[in-house]
N, CA, C and O atoms as a Tripos MOL2 file, in Angstrom:
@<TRIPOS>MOLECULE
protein
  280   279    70     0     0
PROTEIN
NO_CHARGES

@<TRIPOS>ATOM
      1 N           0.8300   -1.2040    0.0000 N.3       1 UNK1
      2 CA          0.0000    0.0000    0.0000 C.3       1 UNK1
      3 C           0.8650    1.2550    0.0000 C.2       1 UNK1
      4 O           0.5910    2.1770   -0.7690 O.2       1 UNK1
      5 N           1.7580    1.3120    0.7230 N.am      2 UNK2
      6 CA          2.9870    2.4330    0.9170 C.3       2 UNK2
      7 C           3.3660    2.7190   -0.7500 C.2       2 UNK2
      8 O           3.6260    3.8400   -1.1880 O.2       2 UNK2
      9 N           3.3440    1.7370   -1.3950 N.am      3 UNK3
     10 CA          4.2760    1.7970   -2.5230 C.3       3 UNK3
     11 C           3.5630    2.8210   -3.6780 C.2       3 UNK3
     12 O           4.0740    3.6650   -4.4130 O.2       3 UNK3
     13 N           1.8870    2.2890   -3.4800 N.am      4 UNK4
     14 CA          1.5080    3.0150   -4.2810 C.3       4 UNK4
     15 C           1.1300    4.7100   -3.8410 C.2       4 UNK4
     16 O           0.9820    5.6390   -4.6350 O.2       4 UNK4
     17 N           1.0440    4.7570   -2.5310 N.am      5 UNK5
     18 CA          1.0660    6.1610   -2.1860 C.3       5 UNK5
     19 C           2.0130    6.3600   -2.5240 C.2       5 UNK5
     20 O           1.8690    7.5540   -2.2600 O.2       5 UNK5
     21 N           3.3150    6.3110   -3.0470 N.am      6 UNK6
     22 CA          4.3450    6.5900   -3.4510 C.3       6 UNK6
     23 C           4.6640    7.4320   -4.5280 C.2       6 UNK6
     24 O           5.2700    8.4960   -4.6580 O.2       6 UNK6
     25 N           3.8510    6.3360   -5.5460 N.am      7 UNK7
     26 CA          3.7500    6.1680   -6.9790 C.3       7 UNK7
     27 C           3.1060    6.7930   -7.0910 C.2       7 UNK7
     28 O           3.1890    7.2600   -8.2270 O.2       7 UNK7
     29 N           1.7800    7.5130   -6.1380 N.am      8 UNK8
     30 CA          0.6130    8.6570   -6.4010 C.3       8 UNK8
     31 C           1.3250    9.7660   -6.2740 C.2       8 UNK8
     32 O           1.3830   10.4930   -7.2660 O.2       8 UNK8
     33 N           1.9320   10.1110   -5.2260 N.am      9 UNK9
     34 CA          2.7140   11.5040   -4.6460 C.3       9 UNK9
     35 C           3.8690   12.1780   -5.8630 C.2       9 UNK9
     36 O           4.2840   13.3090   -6.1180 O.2       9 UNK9
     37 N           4.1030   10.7760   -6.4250 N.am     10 UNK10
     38 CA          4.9100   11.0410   -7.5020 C.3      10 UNK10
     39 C           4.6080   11.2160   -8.8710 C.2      10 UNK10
     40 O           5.4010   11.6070   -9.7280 O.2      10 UNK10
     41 N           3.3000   10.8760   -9.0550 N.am     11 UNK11
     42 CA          2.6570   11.3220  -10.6170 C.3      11 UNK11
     43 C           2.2500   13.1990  -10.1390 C.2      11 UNK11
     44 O           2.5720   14.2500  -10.6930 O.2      11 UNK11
     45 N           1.3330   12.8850   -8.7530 N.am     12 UNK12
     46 CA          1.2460   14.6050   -8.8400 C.3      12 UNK12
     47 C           2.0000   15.2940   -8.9460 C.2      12 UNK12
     48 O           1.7910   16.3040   -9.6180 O.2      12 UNK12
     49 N           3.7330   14.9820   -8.0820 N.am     13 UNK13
     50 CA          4.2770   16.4890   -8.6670 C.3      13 UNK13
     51 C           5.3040   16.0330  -10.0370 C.2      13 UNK13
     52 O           5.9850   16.9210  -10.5500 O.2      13 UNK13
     53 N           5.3590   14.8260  -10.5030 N.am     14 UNK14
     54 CA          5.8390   14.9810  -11.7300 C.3      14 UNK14
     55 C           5.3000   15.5460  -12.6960 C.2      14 UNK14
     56 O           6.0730   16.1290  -13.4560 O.2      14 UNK14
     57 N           3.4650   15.5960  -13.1000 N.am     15 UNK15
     58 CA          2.7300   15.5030  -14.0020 C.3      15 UNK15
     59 C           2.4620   17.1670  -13.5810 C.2      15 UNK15
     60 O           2.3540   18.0080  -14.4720 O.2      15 UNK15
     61 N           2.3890   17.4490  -12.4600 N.am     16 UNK16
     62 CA          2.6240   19.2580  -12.2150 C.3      16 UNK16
     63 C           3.4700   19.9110  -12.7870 C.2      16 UNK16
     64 O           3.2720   20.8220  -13.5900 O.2      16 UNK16
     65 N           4.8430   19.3360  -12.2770 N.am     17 UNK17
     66 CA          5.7710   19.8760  -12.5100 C.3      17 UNK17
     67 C           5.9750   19.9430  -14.7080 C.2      17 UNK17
     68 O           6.3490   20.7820  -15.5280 O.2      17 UNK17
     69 N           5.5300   18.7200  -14.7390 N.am     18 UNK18
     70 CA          6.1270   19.0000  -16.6420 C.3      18 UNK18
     71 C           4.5710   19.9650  -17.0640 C.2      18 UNK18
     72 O           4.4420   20.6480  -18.0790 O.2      18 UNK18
     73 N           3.7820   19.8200  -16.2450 N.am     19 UNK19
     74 CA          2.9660   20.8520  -16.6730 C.3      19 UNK19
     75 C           3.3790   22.5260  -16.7620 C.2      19 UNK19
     76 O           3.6720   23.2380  -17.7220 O.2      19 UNK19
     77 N           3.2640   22.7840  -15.3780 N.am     20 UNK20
     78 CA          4.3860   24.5960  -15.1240 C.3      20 UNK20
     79 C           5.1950   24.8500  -16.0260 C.2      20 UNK20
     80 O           5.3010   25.9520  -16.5650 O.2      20 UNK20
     81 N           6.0670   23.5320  -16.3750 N.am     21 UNK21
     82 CA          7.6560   23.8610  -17.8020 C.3      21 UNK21
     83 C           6.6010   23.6770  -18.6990 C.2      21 UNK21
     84 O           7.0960   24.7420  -19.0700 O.2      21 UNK21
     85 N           5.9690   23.5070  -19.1880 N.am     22 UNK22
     86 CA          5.4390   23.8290  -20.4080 C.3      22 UNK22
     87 C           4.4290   25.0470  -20.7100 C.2      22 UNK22
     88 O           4.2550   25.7050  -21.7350 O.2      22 UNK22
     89 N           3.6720   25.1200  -19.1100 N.am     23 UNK23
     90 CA          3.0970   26.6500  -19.9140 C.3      23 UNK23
     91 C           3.8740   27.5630  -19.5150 C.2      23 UNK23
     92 O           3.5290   28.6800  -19.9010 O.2      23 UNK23
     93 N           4.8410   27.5260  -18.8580 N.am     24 UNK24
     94 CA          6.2060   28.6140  -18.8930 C.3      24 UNK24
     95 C           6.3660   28.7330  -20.0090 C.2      24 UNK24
     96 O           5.8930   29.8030  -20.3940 O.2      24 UNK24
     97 N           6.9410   27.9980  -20.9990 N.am     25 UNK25
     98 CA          7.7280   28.1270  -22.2350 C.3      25 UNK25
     99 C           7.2040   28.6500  -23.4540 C.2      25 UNK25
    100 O           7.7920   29.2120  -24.3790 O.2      25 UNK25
    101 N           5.4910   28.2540  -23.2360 N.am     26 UNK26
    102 CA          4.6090   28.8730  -24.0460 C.3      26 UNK26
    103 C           4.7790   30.3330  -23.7160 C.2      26 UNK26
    104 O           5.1400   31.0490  -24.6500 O.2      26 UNK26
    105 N           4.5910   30.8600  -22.6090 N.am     27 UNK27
    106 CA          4.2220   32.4380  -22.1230 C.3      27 UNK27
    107 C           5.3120   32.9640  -22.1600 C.2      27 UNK27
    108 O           5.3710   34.0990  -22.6330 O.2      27 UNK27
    109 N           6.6690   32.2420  -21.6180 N.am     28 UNK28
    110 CA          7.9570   33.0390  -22.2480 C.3      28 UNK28
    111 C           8.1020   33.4530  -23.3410 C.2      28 UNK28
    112 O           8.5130   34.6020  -23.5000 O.2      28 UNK28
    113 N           7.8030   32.6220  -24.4290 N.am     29 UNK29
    114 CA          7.6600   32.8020  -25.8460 C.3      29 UNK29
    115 C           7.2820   33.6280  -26.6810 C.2      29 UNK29
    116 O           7.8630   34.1220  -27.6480 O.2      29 UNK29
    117 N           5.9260   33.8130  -26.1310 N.am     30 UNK30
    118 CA          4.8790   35.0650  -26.2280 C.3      30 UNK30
    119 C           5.3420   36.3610  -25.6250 C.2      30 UNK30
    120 O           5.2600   37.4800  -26.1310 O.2      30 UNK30
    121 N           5.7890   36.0590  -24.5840 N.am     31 UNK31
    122 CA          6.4680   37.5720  -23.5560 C.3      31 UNK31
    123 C           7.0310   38.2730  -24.2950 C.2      31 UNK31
    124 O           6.6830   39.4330  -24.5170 O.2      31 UNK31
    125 N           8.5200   37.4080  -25.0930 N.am     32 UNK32
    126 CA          9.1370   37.7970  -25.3540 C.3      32 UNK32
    127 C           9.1030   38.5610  -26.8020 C.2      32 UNK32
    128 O           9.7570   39.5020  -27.2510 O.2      32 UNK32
    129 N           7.7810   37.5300  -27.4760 N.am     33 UNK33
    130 CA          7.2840   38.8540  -28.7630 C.3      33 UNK33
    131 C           6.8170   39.8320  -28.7550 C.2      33 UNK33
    132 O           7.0100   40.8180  -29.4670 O.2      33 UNK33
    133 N           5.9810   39.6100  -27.7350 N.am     34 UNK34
    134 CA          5.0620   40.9310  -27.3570 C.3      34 UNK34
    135 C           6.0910   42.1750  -26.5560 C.2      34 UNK34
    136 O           5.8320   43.3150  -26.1700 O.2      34 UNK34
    137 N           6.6410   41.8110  -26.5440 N.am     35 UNK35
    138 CA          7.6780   42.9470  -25.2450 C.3      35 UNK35
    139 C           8.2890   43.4940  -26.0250 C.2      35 UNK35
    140 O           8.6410   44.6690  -25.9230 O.2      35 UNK35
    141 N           8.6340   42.4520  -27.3360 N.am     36 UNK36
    142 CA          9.8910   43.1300  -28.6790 C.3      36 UNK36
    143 C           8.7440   44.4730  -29.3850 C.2      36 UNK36
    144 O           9.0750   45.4390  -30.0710 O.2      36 UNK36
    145 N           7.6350   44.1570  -29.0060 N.am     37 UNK37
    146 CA          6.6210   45.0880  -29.8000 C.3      37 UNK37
    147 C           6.2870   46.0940  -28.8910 C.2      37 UNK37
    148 O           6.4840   47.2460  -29.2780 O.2      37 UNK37
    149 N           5.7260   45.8910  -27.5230 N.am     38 UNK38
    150 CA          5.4280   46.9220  -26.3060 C.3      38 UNK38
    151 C           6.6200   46.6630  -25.1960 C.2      38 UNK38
    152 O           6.5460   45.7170  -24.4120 O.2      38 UNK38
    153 N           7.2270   47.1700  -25.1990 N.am     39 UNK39
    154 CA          8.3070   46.6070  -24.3310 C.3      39 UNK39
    155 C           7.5630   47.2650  -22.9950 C.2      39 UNK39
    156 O           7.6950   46.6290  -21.9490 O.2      39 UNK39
    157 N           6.9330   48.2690  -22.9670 N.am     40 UNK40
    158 CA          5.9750   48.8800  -21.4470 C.3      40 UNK40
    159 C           5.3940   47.8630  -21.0310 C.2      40 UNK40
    160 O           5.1490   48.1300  -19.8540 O.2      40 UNK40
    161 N           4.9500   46.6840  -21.2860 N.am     41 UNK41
    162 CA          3.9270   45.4030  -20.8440 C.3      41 UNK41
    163 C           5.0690   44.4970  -20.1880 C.2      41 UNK41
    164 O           4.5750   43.5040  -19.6530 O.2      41 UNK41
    165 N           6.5310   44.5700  -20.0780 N.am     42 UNK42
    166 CA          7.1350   44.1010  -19.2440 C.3      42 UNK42
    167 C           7.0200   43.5820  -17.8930 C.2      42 UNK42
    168 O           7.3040   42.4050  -17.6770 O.2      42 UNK42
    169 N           6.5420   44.5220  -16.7620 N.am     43 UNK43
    170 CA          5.8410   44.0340  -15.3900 C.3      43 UNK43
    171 C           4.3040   42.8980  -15.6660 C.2      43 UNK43
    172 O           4.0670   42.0540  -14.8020 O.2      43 UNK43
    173 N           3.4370   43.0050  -16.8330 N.am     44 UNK44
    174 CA          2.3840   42.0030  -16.9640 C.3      44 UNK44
    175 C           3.0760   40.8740  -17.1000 C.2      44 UNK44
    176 O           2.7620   40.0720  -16.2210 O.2      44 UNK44
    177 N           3.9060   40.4660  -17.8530 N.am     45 UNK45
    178 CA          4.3440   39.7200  -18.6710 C.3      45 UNK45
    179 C           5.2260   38.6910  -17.8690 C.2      45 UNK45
    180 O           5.3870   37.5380  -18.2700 O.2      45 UNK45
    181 N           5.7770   39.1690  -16.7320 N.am     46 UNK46
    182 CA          6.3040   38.6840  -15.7960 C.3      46 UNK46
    183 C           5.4930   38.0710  -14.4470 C.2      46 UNK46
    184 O           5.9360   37.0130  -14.0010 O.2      46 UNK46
    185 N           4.5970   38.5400  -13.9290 N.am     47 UNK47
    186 CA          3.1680   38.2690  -13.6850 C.3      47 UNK47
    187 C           2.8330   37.1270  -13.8900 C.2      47 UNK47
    188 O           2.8180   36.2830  -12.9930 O.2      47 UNK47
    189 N           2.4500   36.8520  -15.2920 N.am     48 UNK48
    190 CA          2.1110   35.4750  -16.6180 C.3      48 UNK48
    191 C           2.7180   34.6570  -16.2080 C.2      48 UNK48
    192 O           2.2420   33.5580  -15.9210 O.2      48 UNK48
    193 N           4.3680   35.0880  -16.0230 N.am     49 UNK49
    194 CA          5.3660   34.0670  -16.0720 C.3      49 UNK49
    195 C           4.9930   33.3640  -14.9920 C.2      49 UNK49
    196 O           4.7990   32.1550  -14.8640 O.2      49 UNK49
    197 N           4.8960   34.4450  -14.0630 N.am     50 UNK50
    198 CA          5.1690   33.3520  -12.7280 C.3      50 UNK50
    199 C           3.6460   32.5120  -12.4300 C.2      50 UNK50
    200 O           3.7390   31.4870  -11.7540 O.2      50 UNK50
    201 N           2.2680   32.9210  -12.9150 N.am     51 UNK51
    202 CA          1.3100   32.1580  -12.5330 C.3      51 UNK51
    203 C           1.2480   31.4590  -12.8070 C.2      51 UNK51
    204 O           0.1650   31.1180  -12.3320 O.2      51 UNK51
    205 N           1.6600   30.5110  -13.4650 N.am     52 UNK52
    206 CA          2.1110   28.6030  -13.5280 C.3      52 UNK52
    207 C           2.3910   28.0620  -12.6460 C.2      52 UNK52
    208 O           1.9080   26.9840  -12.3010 O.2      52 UNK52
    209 N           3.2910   28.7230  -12.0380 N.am     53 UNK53
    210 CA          3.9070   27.9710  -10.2340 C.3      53 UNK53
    211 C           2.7720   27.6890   -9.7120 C.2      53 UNK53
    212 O           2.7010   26.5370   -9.2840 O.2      53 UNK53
    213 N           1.9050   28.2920   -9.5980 N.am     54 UNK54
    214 CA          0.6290   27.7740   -8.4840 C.3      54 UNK54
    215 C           0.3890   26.1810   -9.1400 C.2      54 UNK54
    216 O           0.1360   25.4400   -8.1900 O.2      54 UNK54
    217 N           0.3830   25.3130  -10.6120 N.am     55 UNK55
    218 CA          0.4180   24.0840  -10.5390 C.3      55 UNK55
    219 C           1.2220   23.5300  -10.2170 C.2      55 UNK55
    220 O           0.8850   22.3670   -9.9970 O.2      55 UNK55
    221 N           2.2680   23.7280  -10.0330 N.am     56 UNK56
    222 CA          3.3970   23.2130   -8.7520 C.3      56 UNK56
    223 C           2.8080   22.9010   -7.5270 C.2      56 UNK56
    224 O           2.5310   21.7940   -7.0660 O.2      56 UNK56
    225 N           2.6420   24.0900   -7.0270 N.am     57 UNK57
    226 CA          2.4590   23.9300   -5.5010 C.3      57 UNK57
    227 C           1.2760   23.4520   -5.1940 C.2      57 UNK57
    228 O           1.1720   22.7700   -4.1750 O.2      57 UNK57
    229 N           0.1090   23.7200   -6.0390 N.am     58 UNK58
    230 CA         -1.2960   21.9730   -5.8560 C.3      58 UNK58
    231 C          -1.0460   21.1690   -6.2360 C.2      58 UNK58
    232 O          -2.0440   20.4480   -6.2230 O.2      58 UNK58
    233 N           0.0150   20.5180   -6.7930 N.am     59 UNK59
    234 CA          0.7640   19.1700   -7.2680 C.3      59 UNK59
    235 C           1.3230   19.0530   -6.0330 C.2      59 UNK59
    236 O           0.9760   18.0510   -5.4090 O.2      59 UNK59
    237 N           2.0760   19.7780   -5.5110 N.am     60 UNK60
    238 CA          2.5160   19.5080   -4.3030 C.3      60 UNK60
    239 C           1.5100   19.2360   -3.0280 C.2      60 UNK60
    240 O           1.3940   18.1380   -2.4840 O.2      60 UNK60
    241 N           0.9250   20.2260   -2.7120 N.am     61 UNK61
    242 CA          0.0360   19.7940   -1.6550 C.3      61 UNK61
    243 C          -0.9520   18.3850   -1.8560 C.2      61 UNK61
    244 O          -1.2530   17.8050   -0.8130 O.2      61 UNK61
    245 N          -1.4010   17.8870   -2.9930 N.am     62 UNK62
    246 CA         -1.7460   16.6570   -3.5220 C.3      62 UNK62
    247 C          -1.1630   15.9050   -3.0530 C.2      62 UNK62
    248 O          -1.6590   14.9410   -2.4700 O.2      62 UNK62
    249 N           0.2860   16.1630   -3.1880 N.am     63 UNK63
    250 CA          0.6700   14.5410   -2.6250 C.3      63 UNK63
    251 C           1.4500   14.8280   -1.3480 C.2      63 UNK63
    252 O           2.1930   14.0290   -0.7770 O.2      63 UNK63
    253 N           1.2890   15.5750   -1.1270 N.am     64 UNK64
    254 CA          1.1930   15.9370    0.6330 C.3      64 UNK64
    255 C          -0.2290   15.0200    1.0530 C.2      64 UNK64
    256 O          -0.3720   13.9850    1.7050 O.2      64 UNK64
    257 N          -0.9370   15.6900    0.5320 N.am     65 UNK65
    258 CA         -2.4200   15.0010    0.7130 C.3      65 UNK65
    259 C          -1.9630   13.3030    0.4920 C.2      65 UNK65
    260 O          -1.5620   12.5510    1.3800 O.2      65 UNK65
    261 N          -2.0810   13.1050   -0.3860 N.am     66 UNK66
    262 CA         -1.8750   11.5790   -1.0080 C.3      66 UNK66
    263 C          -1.0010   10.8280    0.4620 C.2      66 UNK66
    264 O          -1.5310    9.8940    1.0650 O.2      66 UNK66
    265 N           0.1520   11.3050    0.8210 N.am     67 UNK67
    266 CA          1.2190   10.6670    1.7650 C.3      67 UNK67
    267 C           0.6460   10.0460    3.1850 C.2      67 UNK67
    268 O           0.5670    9.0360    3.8850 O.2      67 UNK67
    269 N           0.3230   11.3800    3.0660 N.am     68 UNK68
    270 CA         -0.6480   11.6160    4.8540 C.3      68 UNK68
    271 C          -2.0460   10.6700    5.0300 C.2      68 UNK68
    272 O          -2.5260   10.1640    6.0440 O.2      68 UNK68
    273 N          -2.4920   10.6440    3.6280 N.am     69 UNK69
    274 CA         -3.7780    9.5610    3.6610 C.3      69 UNK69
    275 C          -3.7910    8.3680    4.3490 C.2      69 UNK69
    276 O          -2.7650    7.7760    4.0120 O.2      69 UNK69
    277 N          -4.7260    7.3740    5.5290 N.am     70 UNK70
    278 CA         -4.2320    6.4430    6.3160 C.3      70 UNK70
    279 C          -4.8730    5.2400    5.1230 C.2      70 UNK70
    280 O          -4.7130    4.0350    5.3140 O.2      70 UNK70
@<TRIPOS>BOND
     1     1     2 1
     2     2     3 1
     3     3     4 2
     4     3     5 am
     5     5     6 1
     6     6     7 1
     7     7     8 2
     8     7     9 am
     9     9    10 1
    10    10    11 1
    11    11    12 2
    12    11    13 am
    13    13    14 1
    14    14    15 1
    15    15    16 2
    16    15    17 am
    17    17    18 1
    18    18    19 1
    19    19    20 2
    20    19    21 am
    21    21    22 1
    22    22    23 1
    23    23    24 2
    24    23    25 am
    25    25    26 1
    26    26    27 1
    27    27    28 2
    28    27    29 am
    29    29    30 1
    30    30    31 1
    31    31    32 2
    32    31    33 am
    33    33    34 1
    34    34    35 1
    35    35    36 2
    36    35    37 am
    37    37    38 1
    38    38    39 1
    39    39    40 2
    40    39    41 am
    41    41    42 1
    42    42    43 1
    43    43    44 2
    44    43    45 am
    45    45    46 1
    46    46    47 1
    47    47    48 2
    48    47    49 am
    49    49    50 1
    50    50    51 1
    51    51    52 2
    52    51    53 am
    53    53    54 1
    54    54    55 1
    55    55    56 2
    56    55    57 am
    57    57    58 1
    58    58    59 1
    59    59    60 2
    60    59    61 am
    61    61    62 1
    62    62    63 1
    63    63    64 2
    64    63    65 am
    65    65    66 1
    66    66    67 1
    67    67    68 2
    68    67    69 am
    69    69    70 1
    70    70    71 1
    71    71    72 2
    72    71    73 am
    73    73    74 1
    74    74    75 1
    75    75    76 2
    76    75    77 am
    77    77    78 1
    78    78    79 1
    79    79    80 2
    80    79    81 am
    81    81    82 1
    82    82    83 1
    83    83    84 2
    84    83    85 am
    85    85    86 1
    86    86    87 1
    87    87    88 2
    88    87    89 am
    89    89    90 1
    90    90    91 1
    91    91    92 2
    92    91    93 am
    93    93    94 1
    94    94    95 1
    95    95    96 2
    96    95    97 am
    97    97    98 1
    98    98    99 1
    99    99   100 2
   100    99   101 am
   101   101   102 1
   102   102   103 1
   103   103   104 2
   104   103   105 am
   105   105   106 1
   106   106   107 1
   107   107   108 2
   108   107   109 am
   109   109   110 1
   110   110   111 1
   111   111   112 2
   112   111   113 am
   113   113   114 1
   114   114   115 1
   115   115   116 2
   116   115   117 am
   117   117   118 1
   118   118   119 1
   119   119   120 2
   120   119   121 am
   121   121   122 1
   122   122   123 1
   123   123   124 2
   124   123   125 am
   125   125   126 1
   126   126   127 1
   127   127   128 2
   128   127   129 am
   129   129   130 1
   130   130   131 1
   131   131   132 2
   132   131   133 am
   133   133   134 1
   134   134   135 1
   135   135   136 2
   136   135   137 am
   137   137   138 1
   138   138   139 1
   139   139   140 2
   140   139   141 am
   141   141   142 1
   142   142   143 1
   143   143   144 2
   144   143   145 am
   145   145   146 1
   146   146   147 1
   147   147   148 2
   148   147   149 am
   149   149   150 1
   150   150   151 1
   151   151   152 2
   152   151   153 am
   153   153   154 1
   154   154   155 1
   155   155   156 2
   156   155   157 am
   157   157   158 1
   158   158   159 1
   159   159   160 2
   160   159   161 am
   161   161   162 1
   162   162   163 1
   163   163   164 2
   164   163   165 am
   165   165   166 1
   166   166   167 1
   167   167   168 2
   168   167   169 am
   169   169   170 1
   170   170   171 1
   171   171   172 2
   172   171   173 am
   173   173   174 1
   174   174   175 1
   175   175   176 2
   176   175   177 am
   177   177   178 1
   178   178   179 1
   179   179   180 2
   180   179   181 am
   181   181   182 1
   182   182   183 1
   183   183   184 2
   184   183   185 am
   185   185   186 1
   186   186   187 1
   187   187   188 2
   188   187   189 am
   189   189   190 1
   190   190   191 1
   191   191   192 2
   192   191   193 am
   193   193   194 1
   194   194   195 1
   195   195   196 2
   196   195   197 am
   197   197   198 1
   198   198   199 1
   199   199   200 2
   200   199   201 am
   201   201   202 1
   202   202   203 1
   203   203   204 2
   204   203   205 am
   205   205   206 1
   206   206   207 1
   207   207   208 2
   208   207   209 am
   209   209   210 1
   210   210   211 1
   211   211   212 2
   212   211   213 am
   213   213   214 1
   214   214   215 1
   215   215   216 2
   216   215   217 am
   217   217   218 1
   218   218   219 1
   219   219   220 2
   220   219   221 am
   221   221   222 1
   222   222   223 1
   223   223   224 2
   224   223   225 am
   225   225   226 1
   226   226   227 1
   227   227   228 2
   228   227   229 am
   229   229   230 1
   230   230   231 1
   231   231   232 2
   232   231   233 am
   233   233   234 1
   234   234   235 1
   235   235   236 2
   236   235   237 am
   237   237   238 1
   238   238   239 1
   239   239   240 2
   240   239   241 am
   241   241   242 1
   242   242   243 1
   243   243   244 2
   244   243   245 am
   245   245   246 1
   246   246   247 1
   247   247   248 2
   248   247   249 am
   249   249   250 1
   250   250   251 1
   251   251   252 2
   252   251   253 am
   253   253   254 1
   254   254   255 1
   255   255   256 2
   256   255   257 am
   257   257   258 1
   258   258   259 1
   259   259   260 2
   260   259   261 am
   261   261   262 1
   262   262   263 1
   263   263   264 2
   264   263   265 am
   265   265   266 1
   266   266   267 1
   267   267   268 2
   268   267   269 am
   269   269   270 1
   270   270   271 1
   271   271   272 2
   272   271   273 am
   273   273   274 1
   274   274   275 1
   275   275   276 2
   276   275   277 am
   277   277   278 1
   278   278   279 1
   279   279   280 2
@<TRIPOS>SUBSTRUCTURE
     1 UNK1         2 RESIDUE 1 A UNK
     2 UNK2         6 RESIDUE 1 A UNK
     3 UNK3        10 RESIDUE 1 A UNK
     4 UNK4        14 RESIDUE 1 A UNK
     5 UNK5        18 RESIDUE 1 A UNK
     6 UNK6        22 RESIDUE 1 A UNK
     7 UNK7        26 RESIDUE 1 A UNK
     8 UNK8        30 RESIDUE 1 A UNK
     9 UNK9        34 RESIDUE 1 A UNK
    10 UNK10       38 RESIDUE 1 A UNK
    11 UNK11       42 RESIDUE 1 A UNK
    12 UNK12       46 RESIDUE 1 A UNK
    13 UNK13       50 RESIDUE 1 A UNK
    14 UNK14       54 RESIDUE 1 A UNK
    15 UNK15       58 RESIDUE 1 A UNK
    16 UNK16       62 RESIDUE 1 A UNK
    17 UNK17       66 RESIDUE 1 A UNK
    18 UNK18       70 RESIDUE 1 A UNK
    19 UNK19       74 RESIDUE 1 A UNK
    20 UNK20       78 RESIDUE 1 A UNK
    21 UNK21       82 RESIDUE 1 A UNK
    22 UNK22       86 RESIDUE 1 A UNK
    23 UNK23       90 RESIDUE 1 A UNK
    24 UNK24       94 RESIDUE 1 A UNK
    25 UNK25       98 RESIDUE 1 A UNK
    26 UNK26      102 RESIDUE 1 A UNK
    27 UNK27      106 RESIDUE 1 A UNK
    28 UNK28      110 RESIDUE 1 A UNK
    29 UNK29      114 RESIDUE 1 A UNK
    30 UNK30      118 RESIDUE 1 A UNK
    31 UNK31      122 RESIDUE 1 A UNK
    32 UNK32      126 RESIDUE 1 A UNK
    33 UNK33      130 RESIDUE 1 A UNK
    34 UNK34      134 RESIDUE 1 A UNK
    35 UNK35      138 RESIDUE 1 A UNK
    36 UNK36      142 RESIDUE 1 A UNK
    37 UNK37      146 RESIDUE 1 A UNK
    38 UNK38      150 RESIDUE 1 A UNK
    39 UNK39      154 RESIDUE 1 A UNK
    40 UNK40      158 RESIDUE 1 A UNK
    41 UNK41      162 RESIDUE 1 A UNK
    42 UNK42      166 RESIDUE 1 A UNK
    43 UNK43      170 RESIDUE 1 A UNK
    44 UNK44      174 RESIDUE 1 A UNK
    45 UNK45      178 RESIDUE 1 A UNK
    46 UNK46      182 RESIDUE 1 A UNK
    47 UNK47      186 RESIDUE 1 A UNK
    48 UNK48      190 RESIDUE 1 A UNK
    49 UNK49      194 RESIDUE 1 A UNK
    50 UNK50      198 RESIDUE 1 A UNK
    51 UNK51      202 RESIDUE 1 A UNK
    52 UNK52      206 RESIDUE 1 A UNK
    53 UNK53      210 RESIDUE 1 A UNK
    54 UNK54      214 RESIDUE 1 A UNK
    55 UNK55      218 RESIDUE 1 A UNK
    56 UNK56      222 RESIDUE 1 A UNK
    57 UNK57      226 RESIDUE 1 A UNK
    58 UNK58      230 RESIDUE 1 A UNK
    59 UNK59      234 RESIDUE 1 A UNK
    60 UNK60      238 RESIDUE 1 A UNK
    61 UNK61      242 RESIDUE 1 A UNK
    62 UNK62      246 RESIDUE 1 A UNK
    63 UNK63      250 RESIDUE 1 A UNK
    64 UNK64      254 RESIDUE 1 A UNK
    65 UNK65      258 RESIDUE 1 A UNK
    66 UNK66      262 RESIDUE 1 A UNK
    67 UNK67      266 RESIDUE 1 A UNK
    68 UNK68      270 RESIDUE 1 A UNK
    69 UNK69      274 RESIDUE 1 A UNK
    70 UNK70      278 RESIDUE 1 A UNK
């Protein structure tokens, strides 16, 4: 039983984590065209960047959740 709480704790923050790197890379992408065009939209754009992390950290608390489960 341990093993698969394991194996759970570990899909959430793997499957989080390649989630965040990918819509990072999308919005970096974009940032970085749009900024070459309005470079004033700099502080939004950074903003963008970082609101992905929040699927990190409910990937994380998930298998916080998941661990702690009896």
């Amino acid at each position: 039983m341990v093993i698969w709480k394991a194996l759970g704790a570990a899909l959430a923050i793997g499957i989080s984590a390649f989630a965040t790197a990918w819509a990072q890379s999308r919005i970096g992408s974009a940032a970085a065209g749009a900024m070459a065009e309005k470079p004033e939209i700099g502080g939004v754009m950074i903003v963008l960047e970082a609101l992905p992390e929040t699927i990190i950290i409910l990937g994380f608390v998930i298998a916080i959740m998941i661990v702690g489960m009896k």
